[in-house]
TIDRENKOL-102765 format. One line per field, with one value per atom (N, C-alpha, C, O): residue number from 1; residue in three letters; atom name; x, y, z. Coordinates in steps of 0.05 Angstrom, whole numbers, m for minus. Example, Ala and Ser with C-alpha at 12.3 -4.5 7.8 and 13.67 -1.06 7.14 Angstrom:
2
num <- [1  1  1  1  2  2  2  2]
residuo <- [ALA  ALA  ALA  ALA  SER  SER  SER  SER]
atomo <- [N  CA  C  O  N  CA  C  O]
x <- [264  246  264  285  257  273  258  268]
y <- [m114  m90  m66  m66  m45  m21  1  23]
z <- [156  156  156  169  142  143  157  161]
END
This chain:
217
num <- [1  1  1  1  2  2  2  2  3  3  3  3  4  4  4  4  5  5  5  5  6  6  6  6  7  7  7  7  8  8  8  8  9  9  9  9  10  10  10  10  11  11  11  11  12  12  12  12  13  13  13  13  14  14  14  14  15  15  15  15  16  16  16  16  17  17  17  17  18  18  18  18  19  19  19  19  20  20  20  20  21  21  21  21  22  22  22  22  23  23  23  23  24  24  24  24  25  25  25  25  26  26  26  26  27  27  27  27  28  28  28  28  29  29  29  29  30  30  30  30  31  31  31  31  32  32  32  32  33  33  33  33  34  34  34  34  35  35  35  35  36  36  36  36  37  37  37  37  38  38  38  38  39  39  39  39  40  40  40  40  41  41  41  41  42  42  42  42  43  43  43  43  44  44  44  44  45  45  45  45  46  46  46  46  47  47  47  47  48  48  48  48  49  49  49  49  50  50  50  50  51  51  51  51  52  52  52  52  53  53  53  53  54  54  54  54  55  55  55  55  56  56  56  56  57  57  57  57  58  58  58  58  59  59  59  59  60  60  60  60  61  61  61  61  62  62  62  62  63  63  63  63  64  64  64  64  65  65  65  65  66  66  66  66  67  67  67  67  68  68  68  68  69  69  69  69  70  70  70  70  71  71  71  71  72  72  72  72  73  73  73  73  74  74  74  74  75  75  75  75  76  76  76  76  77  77  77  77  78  78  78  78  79  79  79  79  80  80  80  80  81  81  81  81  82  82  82  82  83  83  83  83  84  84  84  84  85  85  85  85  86  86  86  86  87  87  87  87  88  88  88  88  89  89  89  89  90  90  90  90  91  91  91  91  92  92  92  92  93  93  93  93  94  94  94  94  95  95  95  95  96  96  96  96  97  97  97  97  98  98  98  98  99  99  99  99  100  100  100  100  101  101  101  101  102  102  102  102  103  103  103  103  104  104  104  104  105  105  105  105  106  106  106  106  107  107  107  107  108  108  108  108  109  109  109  109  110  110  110  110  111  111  111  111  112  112  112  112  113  113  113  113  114  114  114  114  115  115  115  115  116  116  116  116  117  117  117  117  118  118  118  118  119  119  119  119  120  120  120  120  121  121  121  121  122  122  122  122  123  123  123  123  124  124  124  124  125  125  125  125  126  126  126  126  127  127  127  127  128  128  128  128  129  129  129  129  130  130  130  130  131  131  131  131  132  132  132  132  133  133  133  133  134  134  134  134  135  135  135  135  136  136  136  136  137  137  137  137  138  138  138  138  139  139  139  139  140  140  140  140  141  141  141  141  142  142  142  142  143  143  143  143  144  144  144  144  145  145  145  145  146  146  146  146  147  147  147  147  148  148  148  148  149  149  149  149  150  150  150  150  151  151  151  151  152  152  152  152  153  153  153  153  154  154  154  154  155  155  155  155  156  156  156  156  157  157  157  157  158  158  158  158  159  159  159  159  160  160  160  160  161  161  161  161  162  162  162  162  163  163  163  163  164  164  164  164  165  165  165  165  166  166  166  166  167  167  167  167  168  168  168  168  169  169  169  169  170  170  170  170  171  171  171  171  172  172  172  172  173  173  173  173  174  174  174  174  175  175  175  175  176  176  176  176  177  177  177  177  178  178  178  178  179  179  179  179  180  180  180  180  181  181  181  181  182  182  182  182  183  183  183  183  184  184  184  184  185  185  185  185  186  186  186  186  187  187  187  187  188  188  188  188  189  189  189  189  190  190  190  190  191  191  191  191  192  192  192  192  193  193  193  193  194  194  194  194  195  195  195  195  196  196  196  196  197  197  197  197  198  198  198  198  199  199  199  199  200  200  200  200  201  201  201  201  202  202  202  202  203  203  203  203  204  204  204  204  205  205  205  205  206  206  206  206  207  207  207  207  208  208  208  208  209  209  209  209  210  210  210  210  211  211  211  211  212  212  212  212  213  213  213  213  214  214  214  214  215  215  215  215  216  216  216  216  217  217  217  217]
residuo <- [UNK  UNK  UNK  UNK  UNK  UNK  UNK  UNK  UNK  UNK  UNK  UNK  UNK  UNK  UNK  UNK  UNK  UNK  UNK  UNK  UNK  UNK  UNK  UNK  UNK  UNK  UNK  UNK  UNK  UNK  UNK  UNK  UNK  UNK  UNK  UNK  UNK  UNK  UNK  UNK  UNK  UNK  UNK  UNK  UNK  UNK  UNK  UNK  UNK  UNK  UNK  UNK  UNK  UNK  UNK  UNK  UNK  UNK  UNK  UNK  UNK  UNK  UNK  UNK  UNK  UNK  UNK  UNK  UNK  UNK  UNK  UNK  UNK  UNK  UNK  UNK  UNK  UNK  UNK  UNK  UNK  UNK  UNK  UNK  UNK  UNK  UNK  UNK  UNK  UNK  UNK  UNK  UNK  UNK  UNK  UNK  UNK  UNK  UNK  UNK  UNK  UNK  UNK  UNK  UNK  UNK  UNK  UNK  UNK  UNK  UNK  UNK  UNK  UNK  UNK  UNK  UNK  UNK  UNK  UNK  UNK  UNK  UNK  UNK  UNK  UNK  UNK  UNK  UNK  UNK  UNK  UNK  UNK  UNK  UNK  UNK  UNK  UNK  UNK  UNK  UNK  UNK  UNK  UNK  UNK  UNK  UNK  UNK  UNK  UNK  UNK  UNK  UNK  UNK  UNK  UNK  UNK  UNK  UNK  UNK  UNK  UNK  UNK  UNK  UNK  UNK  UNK  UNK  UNK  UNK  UNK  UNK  UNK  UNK  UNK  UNK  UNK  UNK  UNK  UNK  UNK  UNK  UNK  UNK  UNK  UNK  UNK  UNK  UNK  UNK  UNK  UNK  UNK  UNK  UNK  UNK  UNK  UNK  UNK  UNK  UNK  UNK  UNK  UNK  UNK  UNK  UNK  UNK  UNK  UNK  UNK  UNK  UNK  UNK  UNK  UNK  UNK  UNK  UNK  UNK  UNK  UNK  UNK  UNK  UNK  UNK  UNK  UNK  UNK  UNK  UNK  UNK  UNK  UNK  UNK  UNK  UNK  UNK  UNK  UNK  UNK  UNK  UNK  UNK  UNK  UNK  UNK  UNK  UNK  UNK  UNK  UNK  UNK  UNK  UNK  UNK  UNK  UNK  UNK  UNK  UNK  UNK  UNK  UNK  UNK  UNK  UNK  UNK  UNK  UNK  UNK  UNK  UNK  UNK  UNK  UNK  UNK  UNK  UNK  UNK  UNK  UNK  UNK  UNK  UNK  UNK  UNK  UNK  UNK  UNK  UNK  UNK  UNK  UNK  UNK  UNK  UNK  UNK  UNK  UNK  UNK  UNK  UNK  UNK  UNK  UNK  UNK  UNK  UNK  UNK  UNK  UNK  UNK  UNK  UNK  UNK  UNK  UNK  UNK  UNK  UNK  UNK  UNK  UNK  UNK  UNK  UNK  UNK  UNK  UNK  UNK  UNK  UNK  UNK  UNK  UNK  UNK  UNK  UNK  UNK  UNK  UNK  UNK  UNK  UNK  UNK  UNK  UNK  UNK  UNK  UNK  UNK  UNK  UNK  UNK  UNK  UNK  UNK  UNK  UNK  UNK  UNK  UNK  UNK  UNK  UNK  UNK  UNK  UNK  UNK  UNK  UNK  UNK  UNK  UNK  UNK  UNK  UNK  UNK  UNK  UNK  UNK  UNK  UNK  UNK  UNK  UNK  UNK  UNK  UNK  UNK  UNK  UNK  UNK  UNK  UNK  UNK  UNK  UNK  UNK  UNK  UNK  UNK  UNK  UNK  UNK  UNK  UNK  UNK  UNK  UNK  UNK  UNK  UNK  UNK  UNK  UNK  UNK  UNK  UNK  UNK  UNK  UNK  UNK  UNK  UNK  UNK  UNK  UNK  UNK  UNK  UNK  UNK  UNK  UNK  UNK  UNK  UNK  UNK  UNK  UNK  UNK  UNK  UNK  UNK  UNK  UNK  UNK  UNK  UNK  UNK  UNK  UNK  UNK  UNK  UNK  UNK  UNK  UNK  UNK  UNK  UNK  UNK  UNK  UNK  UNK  UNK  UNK  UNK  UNK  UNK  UNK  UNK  UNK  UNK  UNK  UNK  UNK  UNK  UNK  UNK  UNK  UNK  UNK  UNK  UNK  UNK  UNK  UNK  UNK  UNK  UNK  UNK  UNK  UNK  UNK  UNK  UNK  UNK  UNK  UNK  UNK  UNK  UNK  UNK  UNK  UNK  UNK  UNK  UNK  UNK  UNK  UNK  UNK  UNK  UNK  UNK  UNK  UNK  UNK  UNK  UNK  UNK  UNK  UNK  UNK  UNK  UNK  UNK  UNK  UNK  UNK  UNK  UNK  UNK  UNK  UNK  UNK  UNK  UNK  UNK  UNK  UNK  UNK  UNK  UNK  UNK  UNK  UNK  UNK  UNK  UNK  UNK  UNK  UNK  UNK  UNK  UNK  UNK  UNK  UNK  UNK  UNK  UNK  UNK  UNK  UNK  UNK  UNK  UNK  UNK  UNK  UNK  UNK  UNK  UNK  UNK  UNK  UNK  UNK  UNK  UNK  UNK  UNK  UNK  UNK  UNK  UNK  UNK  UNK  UNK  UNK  UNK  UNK  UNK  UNK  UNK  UNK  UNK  UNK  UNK  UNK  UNK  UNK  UNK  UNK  UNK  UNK  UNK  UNK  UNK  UNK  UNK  UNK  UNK  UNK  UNK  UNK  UNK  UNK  UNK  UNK  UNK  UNK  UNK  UNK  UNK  UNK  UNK  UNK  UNK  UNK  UNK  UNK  UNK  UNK  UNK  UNK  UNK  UNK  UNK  UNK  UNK  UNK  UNK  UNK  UNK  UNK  UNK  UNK  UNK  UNK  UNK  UNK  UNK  UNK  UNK  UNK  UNK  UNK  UNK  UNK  UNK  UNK  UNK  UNK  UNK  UNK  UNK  UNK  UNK  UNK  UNK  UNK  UNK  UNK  UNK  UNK  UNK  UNK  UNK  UNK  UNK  UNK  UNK  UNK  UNK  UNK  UNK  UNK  UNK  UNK  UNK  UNK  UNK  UNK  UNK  UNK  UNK  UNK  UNK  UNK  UNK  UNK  UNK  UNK  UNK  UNK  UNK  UNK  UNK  UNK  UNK  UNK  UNK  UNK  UNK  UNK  UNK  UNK  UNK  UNK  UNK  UNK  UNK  UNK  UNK  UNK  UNK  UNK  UNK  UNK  UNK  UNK  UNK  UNK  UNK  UNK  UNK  UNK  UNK  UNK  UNK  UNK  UNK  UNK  UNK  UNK  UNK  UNK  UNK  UNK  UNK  UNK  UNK  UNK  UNK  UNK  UNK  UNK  UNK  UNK  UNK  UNK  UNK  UNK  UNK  UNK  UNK  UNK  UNK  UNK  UNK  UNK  UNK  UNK  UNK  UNK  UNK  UNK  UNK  UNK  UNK  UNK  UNK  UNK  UNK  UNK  UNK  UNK  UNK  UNK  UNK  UNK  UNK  UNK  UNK  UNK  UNK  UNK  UNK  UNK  UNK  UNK  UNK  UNK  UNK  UNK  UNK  UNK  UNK  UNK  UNK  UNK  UNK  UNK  UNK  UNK  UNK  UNK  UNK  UNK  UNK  UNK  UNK  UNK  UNK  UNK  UNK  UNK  UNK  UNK  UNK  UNK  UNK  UNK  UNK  UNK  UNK  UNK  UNK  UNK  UNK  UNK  UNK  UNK  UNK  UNK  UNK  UNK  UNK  UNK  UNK  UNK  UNK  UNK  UNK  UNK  UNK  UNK  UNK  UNK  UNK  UNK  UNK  UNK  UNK  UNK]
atomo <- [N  CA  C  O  N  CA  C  O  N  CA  C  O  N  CA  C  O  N  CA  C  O  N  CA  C  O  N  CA  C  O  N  CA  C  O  N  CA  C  O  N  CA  C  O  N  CA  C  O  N  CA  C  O  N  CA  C  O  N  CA  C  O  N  CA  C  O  N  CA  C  O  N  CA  C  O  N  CA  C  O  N  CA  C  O  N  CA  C  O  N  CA  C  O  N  CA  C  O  N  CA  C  O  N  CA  C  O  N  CA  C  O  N  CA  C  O  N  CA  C  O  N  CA  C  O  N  CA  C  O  N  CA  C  O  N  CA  C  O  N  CA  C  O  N  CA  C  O  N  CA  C  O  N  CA  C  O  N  CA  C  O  N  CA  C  O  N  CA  C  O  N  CA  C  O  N  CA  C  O  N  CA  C  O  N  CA  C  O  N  CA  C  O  N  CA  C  O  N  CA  C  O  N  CA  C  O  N  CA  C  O  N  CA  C  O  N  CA  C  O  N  CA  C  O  N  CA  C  O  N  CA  C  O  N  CA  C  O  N  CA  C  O  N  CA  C  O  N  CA  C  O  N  CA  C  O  N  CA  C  O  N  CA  C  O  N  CA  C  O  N  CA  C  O  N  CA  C  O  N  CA  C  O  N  CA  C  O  N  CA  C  O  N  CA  C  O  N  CA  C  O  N  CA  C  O  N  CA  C  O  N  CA  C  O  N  CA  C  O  N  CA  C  O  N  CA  C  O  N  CA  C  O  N  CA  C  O  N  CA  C  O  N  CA  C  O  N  CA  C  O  N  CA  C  O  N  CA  C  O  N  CA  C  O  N  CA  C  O  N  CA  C  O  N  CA  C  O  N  CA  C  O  N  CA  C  O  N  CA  C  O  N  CA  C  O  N  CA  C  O  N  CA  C  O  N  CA  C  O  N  CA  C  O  N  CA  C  O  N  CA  C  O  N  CA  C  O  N  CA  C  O  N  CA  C  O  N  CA  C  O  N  CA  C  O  N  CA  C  O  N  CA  C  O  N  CA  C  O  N  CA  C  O  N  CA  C  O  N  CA  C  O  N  CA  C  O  N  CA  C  O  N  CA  C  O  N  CA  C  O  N  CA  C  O  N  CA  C  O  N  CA  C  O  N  CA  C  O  N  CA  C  O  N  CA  C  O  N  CA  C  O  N  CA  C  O  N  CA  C  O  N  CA  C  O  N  CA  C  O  N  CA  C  O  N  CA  C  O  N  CA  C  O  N  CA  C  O  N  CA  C  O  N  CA  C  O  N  CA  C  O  N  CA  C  O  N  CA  C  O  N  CA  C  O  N  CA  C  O  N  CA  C  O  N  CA  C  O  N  CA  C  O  N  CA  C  O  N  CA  C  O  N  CA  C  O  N  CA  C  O  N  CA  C  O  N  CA  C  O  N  CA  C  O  N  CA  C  O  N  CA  C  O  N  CA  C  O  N  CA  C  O  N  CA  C  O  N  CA  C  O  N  CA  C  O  N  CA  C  O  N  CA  C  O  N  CA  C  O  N  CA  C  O  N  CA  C  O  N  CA  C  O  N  CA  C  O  N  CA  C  O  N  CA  C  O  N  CA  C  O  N  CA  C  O  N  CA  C  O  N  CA  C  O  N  CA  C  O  N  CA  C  O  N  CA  C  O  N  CA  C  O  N  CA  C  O  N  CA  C  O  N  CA  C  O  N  CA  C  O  N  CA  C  O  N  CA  C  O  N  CA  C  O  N  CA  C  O  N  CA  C  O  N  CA  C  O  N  CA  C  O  N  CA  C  O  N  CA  C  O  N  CA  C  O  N  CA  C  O  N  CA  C  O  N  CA  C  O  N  CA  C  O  N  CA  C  O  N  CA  C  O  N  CA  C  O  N  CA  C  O  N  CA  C  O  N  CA  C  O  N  CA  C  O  N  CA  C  O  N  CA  C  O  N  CA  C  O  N  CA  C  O  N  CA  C  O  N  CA  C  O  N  CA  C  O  N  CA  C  O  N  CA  C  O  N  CA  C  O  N  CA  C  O  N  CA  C  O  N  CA  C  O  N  CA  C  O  N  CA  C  O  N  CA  C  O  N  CA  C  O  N  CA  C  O  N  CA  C  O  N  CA  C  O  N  CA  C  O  N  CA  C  O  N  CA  C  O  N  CA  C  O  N  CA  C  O  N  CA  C  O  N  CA  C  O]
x <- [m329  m320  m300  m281  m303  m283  m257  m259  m224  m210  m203  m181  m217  m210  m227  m214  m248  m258  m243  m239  m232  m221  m193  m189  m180  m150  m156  m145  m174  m192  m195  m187  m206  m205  m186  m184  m165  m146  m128  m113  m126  m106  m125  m110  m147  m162  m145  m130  m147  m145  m115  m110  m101  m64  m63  m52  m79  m77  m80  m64  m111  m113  m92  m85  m85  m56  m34  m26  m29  m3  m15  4  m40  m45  m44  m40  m47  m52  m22  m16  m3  30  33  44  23  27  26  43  m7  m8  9  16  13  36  58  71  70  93  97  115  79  74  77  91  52  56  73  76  89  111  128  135  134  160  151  169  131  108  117  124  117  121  147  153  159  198  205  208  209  222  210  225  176  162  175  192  166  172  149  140  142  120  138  150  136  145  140  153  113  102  79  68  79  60  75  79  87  104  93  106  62  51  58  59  65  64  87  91  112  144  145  152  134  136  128  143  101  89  102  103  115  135  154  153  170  189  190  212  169  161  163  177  150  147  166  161  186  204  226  246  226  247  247  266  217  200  205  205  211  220  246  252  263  289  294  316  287  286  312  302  330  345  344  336  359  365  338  338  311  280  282  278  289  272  281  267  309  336  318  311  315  303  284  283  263  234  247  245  258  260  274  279  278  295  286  299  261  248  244  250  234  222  245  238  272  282  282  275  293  292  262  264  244  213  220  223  221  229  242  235  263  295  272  274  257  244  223  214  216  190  205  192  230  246  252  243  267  283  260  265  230  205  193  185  187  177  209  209  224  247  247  248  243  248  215  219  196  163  169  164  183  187  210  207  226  254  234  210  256  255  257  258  257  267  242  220  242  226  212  229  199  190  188  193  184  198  177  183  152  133  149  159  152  172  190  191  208  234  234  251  215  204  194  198  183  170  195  189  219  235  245  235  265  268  259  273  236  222  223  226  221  222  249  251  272  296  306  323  287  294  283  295  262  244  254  245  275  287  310  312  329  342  336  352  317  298  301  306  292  291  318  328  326  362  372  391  360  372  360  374  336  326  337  342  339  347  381  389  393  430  425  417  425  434  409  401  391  382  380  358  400  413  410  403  415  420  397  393  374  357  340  318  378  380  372  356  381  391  361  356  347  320  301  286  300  277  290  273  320  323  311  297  325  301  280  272  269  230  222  198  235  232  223  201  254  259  236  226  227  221  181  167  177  154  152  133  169  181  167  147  187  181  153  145  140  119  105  94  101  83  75  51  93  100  87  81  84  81  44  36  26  m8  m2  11  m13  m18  m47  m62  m54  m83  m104  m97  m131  m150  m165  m181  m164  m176  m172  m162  m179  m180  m175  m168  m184  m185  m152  m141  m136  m117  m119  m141  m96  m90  m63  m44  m59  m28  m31  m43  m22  m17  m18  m28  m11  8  m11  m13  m22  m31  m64  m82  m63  m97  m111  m131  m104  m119  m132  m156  m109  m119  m142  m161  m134  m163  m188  m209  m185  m208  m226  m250  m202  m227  m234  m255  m221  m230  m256  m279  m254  m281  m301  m322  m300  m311  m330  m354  m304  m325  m342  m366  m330  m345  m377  m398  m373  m404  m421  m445  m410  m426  m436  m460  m419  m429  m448  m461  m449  m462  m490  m508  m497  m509  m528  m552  m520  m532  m540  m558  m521  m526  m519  m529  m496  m486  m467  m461  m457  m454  m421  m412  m404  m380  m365  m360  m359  m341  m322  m322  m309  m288  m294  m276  m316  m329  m314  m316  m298  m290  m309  m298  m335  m362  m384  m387  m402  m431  m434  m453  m415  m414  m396  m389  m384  m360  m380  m390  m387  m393  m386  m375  m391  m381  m393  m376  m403  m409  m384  m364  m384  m364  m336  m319  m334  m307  m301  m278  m322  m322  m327  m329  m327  m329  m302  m290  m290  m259  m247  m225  m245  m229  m237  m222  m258  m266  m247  m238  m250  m239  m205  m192  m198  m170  m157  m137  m176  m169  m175  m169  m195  m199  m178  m175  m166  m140  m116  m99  m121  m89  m103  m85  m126  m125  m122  m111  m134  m125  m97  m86  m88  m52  m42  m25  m50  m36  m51  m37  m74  m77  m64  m55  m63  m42  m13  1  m4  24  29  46  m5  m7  m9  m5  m15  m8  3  2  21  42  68  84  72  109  114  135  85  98  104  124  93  95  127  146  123  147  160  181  162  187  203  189  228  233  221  218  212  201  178  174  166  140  131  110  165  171  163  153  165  173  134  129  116  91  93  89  97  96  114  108  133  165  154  165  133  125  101  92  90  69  76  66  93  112  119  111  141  149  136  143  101  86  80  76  79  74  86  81]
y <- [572  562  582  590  590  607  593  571  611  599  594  588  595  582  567  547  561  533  515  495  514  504  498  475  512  509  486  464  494  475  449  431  439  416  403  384  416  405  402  382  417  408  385  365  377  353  335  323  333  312  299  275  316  322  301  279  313  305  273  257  267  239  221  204  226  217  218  197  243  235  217  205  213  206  174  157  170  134  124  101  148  144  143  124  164  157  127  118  114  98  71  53  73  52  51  33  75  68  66  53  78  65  45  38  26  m2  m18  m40  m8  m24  m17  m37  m1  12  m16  m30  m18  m29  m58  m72  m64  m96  m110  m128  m92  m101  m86  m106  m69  m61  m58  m53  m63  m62  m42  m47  m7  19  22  6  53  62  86  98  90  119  142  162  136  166  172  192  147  142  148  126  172  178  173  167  178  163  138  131  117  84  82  72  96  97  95  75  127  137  117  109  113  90  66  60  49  29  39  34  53  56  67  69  76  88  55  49  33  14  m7  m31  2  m21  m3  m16  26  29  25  21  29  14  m15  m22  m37  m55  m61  m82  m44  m52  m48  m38  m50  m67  m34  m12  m35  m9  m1  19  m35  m35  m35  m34  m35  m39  m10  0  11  36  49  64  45  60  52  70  28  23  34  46  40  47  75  85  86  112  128  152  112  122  137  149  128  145  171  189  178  205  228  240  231  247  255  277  232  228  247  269  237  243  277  292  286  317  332  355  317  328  330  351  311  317  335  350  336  358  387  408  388  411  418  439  400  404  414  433  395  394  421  428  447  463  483  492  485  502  507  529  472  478  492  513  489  499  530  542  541  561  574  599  569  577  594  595  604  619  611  627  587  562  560  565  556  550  525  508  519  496  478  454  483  482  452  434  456  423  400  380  402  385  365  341  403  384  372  355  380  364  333  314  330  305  288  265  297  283  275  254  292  281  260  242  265  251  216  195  216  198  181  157  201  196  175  158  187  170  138  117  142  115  96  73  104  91  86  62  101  88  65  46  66  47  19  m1  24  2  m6  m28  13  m5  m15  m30  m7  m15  m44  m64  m42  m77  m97  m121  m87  m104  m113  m136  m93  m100  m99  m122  m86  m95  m96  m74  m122  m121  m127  m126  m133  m124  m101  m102  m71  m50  m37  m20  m51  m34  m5  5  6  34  50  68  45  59  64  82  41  39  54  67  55  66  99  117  109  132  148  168  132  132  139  158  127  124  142  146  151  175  191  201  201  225  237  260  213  216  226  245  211  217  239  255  243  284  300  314  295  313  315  336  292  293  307  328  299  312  341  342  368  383  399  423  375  389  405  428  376  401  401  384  422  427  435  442  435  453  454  468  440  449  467  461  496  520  516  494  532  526  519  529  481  461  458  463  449  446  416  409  399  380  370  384  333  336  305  289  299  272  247  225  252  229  219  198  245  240  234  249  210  199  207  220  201  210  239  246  254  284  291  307  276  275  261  274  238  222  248  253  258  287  293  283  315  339  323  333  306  292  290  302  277  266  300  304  324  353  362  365  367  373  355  365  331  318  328  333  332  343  366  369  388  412  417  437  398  394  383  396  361  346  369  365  396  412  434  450  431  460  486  507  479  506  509  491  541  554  543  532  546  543  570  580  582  604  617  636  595  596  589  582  589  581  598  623  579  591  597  609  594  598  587  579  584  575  550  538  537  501  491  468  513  499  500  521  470  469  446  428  441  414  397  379  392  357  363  349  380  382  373  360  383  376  356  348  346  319  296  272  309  283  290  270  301  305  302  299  299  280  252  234  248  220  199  176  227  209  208  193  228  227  204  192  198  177  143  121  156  129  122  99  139  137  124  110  137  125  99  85  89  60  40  19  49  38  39  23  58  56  37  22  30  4  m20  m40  m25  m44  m55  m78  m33  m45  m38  m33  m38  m48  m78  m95  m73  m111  m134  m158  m127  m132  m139  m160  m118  m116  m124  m140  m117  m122  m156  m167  m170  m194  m207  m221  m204  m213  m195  m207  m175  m160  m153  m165  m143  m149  m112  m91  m113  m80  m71  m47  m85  m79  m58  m39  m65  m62  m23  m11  m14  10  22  44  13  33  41  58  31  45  71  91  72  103  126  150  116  123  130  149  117  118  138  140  150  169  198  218  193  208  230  248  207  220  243  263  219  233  257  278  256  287  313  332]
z <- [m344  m318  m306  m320  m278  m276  m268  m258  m272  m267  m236  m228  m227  m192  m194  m199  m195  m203  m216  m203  m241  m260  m239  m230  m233  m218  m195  m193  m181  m157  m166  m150  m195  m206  m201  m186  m219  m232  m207  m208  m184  m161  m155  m158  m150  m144  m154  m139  m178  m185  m191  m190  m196  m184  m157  m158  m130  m111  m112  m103  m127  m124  m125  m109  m146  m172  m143  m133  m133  m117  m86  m75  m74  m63  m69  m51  m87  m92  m101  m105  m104  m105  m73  m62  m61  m30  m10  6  m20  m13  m22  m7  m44  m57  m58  m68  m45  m30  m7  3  4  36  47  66  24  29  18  27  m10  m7  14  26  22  35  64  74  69  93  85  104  70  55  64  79  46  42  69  83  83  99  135  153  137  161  173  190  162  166  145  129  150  122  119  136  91  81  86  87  89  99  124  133  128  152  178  189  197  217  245  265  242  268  270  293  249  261  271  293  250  253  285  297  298  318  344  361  341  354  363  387  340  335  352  376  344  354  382  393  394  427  433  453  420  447  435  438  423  416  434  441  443  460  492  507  496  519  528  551  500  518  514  503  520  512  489  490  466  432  429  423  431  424  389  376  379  349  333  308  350  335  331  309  359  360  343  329  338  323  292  277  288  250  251  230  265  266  259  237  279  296  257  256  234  224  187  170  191  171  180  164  202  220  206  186  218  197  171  165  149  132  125  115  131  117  120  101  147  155  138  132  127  121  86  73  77  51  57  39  74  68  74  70  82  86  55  46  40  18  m5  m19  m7  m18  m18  m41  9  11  m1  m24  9  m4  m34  m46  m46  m67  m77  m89  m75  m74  m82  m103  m53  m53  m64  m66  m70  m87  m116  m121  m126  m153  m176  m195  m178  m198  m217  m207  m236  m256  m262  m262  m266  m272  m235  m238  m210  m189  m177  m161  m195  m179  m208  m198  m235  m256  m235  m227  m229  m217  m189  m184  m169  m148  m155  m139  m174  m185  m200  m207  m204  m225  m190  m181  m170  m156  m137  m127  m133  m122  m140  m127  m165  m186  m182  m178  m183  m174  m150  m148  m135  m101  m109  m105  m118  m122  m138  m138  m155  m178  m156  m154  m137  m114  m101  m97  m94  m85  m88  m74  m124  m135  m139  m140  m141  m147  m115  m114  m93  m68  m67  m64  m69  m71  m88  m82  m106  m138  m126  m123  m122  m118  m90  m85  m71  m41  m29  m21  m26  m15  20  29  36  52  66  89  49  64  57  39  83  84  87  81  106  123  94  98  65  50  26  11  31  19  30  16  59  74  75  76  74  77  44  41  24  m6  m6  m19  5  4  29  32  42  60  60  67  47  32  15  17  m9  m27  m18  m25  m6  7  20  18  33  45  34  37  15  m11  m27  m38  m28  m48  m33  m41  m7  17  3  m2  m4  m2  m30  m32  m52  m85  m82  m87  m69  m69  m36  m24  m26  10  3  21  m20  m14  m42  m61  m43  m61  m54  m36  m66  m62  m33  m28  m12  14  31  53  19  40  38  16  63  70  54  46  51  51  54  48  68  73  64  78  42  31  47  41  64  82  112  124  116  144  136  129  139  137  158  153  183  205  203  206  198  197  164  162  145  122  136  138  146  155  181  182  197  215  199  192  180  167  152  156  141  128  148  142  172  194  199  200  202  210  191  195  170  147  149  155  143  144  165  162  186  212  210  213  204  199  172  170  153  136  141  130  156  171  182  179  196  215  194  196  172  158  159  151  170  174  148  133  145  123  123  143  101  99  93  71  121  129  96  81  101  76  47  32  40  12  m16  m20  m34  m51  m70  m89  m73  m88  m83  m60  m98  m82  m86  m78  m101  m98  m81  m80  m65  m41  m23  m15  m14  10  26  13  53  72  53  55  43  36  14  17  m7  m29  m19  m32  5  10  29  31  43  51  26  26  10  m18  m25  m17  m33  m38  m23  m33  3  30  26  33  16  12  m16  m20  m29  m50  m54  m68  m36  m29  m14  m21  14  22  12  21  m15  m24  m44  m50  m53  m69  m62  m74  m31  m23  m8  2  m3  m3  m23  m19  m48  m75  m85  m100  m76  m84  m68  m79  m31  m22  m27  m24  m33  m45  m74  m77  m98  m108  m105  m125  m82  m73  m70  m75  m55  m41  m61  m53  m89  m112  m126  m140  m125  m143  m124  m134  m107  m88  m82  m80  m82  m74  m107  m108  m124  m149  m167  m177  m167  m187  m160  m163  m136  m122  m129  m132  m131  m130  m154  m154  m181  m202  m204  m220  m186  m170  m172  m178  m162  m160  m177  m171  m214  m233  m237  m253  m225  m222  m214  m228  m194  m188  m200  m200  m210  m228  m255  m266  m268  m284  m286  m309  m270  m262  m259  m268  m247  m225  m270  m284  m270  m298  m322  m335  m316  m334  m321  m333  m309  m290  m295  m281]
END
């Protein structure tokens, strides 16, 4: 097998893994706090028509992951790119780190929500940042809309038959990679389903799933 094939796999399947962490914190973050972690279109949305009607203190909570998520995918690509050794490890421990915040913000103050959602932000920022890419195909954890096109073009151009420009070999083609957008976004619907699961039953407990992945990583 050659090794770009083989590397191609194995970021696959990396991705799945952080994608169904994606979606399970999403929807807890979605549960306990009605904000998503990494979902910035809804944040944004929310918070456009909660400042629309007045709602100041709605737009301000909505309005308050958007940085946070930024300020992680800043810290997430730096560290990517830094000189550091071991540099996706210690991305994944932090990232681990925030979530274990998390859980201690729910568990002891659950109250200060500002401090949970800036946690789970962050932390999502950052994960954003560990795969951007199987062989080629771009990928961005977080933004479903933009997997669901890229799937949506791929089938079409597949559909018609046309060639794949960017082919990392003669098994890269649009359906190949409309099946790996497929299964990416089927990942991160299985990760919020078991949020939906798990948060009303174990509660900040709930957390040490992904904490626990995250680790083995």
């Amino acid at each position: 097998m050659p090794p770009s094939t083989s590397l191609s796999r194995e970021q696959a399947w990396l991705l799945a893994v952080l994608a169904l962490i994606a979606g399970y914190v999403d929807g807890y973050t979605f549960l306990n706090y009605q904000v998503y972690g990494s979902f910035m279109s809804g944040n944004t949305t929310q918070a456009g028509l909660n400042a629309g009607e007045g709602d100041i203190a709605g737009a301000g909570y909505n309005f308050l992951p958007i940085p946070m998520f930024v300020a992680g995918v800043f810290i997430g690509t730096f560290l990517v790119y830094s000189c550091l050794a071991k540099r996706l490890r210690l991305l994944f421990a932090i990232v681990a780190a925030l979530l274990v915040l998390g859980i201690a913000t729910m568990a002891l103050m659950p109250d200060a929500a500002w401090l949970g959602i800036i946690a789970l932000s962050l932390a999502m920022g950052i994960m954003n940042t560990s795969v951007t890419s199987v062989g080629p195909q771009k990928i961005n954890l977080g933004y479903v809309s933009g997997t669901l096109n890229s799937l949506a073009r791929h089938l079409a151009l597949a559909a018609k038959g046309m060639p794949l420009l960017d082919a990392a070999g003669p098994q890269d083609t649009h359906a190949r990679r409309a099946a790996l957008l497929a299964a990416i976004w089927t990942a991160f619907v299985f990760g919020a389903l078991l949020a939906g699961i798990a948060s009303p039953r174990y509660s900040a407990l709930s957390l040490v799933f992904p904490v626990v992945i995250l680790l083995a990583l």
